[in-house]
C-alpha positions in Angstrom: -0.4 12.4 0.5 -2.4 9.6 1.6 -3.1 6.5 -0.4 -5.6 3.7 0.9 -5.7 0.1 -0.3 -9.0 -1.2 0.2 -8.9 -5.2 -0.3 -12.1 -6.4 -1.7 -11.7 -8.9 -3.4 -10.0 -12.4 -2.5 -9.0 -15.6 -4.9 -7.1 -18.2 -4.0 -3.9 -16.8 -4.7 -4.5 -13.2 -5.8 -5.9 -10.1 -4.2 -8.0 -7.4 -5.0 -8.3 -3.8 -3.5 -9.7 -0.3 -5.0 -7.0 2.5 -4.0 -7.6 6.0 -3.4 -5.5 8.9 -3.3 -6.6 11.9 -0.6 -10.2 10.7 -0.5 -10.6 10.3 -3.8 -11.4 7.2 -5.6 -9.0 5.5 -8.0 -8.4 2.2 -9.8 -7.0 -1.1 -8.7 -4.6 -2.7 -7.1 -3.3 -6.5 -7.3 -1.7 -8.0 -5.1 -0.7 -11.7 -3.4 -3.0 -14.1 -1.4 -3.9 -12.6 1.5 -3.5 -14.8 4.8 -4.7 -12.5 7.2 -1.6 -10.7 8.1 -1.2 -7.7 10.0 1.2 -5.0 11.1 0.7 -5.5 14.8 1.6 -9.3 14.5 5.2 -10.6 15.6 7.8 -11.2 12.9 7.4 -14.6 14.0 4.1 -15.1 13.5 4.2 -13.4 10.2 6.9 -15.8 8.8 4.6 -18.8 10.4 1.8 -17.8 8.0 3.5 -15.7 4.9 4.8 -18.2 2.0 7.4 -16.4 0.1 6.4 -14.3 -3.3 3.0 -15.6 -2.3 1.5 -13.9 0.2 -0.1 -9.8 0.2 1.6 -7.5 2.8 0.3 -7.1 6.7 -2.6 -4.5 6.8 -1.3 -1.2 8.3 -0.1 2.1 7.6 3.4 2.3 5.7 5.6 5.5 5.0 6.1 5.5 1.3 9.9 6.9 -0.2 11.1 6.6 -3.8 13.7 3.6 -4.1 15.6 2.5 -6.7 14.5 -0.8 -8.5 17.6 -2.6 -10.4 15.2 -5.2 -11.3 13.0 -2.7 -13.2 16.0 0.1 -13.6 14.1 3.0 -12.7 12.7 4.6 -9.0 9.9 2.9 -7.7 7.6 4.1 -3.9 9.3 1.9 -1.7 6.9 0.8 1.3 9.2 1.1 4.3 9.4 -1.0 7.4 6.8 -3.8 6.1 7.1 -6.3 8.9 8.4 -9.5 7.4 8.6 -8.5 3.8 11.8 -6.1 2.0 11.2 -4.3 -1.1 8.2 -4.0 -0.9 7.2 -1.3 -4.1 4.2 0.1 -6.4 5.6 -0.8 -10.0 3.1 -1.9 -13.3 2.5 -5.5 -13.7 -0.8 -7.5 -14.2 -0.8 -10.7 -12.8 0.5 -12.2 -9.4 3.3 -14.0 -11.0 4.7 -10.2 -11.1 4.2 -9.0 -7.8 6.0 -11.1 -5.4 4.1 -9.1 -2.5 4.5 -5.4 -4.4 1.2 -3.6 -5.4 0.4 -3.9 -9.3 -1.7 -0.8 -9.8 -4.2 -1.6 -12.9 -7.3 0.5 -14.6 -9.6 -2.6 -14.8 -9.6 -6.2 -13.3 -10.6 -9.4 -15.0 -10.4 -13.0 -13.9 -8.5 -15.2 -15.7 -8.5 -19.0 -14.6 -10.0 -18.3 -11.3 -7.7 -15.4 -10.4 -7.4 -11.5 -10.4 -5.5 -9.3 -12.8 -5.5 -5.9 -13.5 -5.1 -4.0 -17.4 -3.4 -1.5 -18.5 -1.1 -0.9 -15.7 1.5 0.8 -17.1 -1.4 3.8 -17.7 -2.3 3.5 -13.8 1.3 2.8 -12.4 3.3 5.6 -13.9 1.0 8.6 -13.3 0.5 7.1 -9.7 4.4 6.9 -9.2 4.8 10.4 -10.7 2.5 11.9 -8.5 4.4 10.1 -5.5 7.4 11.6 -6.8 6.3 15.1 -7.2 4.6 15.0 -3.6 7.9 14.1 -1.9 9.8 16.2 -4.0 7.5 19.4 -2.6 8.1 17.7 1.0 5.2 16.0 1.6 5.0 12.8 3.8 3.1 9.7 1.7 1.7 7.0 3.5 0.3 4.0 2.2 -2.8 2.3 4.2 -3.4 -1.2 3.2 -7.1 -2.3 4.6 -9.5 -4.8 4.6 -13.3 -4.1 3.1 
């Protein structure tokens, strides 16, 4: 299974990207400011630029597992091995104050006070995460692309 961020849009401190799922298009996802990192950077360089719970992932290519979330008590897809950044997950939320650098799935995006959010997450997130679950379950790998438009 492969799943493509696309970043699109980009507010002071919020995010915007359309995701897709094998080719296909889907909804939204929210995420932090992005400040231009990437996967290929040095850790140091990453921590030079990234402000904590502020700042979107690298771009790259991520292997995606299912992780246990005791803040949200439930399994979440965990992004593995993002430079810089730990626990890094897909979970429902709509605005950045809920992301801290996860991706906040969302079937519509507004702007509120100059900044992203998505609606109705929860309808976006949890099919998304089932279907993560169920393709790792039948033994596929899931990867996660974040990109820039």
């Amino acid at each position: 299974m492969e799943i493509l961020v696309n970043r699109f849009g980009f507010k002071s401190n919020s995010t915007l990207s359309q995701f897709f799922v094998n080719g296909s298009a889907r909804e939204y996802i929210l995420e932090d400011k992005d400040r231009g990192l990437r996967s290929d950077m040095t850790l140091d360089e990453i921590q030079k630029i990234k402000v904590w719970g502020q700042t979107a992932i690298p771009t790259g290519r991520y292997r995606v597992t299912m992780r246990y979330s005791p803040k949200f008590k439930r399994w979440l897809p965990y992004l593995n091995n993002v430079p810089g950044f730990e626990y890094i997950m897909i979970h429902p939320g709509n605005f950045i104050k809920d992301t801290l650098g996860c991706l906040l799935p969302g079937q519509s995006y507004s702007v509120f006070k100059n900044e992203y959010l998505v609606n109705n997450s929860r309808k976006v997130a949890n099919p998304l995460i089932r279907e993560i679950n169920d393709a790792l379950e039948r033994g596929e790998e899931v990867w996660c692309e974040i990109s820039q438009a």
